[in-house]
C-alpha positions as CSV (number, residue, x, y, z in Angstrom):
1,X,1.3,-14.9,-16.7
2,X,4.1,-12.8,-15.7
3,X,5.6,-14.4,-11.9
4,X,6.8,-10.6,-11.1
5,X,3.0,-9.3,-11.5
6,X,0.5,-11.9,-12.2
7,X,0.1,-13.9,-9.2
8,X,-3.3,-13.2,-6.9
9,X,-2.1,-11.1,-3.4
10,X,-3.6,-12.5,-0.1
11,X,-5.5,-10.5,1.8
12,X,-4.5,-8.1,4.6
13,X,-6.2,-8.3,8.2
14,X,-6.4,-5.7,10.3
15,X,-4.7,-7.9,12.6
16,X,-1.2,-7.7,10.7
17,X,-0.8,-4.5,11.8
18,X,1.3,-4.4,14.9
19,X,2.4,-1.2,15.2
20,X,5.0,1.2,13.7
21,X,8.3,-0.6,13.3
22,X,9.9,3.0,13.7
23,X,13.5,1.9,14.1
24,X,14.9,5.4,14.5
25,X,15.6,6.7,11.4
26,X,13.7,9.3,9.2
27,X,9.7,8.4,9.0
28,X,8.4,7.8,5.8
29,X,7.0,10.7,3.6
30,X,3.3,9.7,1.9
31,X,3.1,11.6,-1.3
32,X,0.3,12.2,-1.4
33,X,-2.8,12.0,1.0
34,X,-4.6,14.0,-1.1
35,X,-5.3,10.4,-3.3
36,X,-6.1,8.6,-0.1
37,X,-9.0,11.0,0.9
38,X,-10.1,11.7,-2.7
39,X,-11.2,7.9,-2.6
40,X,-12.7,7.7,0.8
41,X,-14.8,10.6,0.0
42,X,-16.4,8.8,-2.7
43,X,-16.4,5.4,-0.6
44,X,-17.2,6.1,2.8
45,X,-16.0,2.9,4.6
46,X,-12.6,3.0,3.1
47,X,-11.7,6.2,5.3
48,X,-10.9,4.4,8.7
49,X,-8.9,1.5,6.8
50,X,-7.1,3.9,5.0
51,X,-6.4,6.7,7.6
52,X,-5.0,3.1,9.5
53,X,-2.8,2.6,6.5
54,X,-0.9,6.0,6.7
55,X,-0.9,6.4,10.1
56,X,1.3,3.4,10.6
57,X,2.9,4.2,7.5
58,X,3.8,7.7,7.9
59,X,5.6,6.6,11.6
60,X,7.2,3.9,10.0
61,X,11.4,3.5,9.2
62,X,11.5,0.8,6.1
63,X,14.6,0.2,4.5
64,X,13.1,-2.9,2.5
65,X,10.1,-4.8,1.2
66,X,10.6,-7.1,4.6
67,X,9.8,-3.8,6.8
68,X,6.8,-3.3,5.0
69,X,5.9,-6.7,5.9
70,X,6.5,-6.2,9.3
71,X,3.6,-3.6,9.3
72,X,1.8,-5.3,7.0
73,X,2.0,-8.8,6.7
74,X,0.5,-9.2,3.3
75,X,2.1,-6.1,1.1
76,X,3.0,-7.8,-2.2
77,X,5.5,-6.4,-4.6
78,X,4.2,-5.8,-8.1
79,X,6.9,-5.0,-10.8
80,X,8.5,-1.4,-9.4
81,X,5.0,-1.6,-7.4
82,X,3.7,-2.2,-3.4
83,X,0.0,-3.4,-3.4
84,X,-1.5,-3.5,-0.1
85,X,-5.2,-4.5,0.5
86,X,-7.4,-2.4,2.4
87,X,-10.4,-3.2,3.9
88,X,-10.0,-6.8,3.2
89,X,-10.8,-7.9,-0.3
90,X,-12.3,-4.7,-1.0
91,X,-10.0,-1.8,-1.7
92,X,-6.2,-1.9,-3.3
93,X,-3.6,0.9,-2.6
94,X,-1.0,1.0,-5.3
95,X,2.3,2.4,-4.0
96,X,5.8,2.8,-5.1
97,X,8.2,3.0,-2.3
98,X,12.0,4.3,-2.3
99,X,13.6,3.0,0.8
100,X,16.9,5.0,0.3
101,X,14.7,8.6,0.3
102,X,12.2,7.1,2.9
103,X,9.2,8.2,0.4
104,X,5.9,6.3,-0.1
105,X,3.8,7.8,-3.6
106,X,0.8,6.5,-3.9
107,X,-0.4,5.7,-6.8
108,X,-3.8,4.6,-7.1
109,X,-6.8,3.5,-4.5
110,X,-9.0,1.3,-6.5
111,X,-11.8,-1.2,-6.2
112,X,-10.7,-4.9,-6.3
113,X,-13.1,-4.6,-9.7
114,X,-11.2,-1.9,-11.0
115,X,-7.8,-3.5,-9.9
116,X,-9.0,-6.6,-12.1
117,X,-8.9,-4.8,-15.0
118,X,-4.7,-4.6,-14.2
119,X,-4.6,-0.8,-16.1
120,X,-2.5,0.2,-12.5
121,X,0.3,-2.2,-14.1
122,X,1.6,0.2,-16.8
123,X,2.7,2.9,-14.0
124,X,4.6,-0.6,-11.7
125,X,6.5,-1.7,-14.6
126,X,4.3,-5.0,-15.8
């Protein structure tokens, strides 16, 4: 297996989530919520988990993959990818993040079955 993008993430608690880390600089731009709610529409108890997701993210000030674990304990990088787990075990957000433009695009929301079948890799560089 690939180290950069075959290893098994942990899981994310709602715990690890302590707040916005905004340090001052320009908040972080999610492109786009659009993918977020088009998910939670179809699977209603992702919504609060992932409404938690951007609101710390769109507040937060990362300049590198140790900020985002600052926020979120458990964010794994994935190739050119950030995976985060939402809801637990259940739910994966697929992001690319560029620090130096403070921008956050999310790629895909998927089911922990669907992000087993690792099609999401092409678009992190795997």
């Amino acid at each position: 297996m690939n180290q950069a993008c075959g290893y098994e993430l942990a899981p994310l608690t709602k715990g690890s989530q302590n707040g916005s880390f905004w340090t001052g600089g320009s908040p972080l731009r999610i492109i786009s919520k659009r993918k977020l709610r088009e998910f939670w529409e179809e699977h209603t108890d992702a919504e609060d988990p992932l409404l938690d997701w951007y609101n710390v993210t769109r507040k937060s000030s990362w300049q590198n993959l140790a900020g985002v674990r600052r926020s979120f304990r458990r964010a794994d990088p994935v190739g050119d990818c950030t995976v985060f787990n939402i809801k637990g075990n259940d739910y994966r957000l697929i992001t690319v993040i560029r620090y130096k433009v403070q921008r956050v695009y999310t790629l895909h929301v998927l089911t922990h079955k669907e992000y087993d079948k690792e099609k999401w890799k092409d678009d992190c560089s795997c």
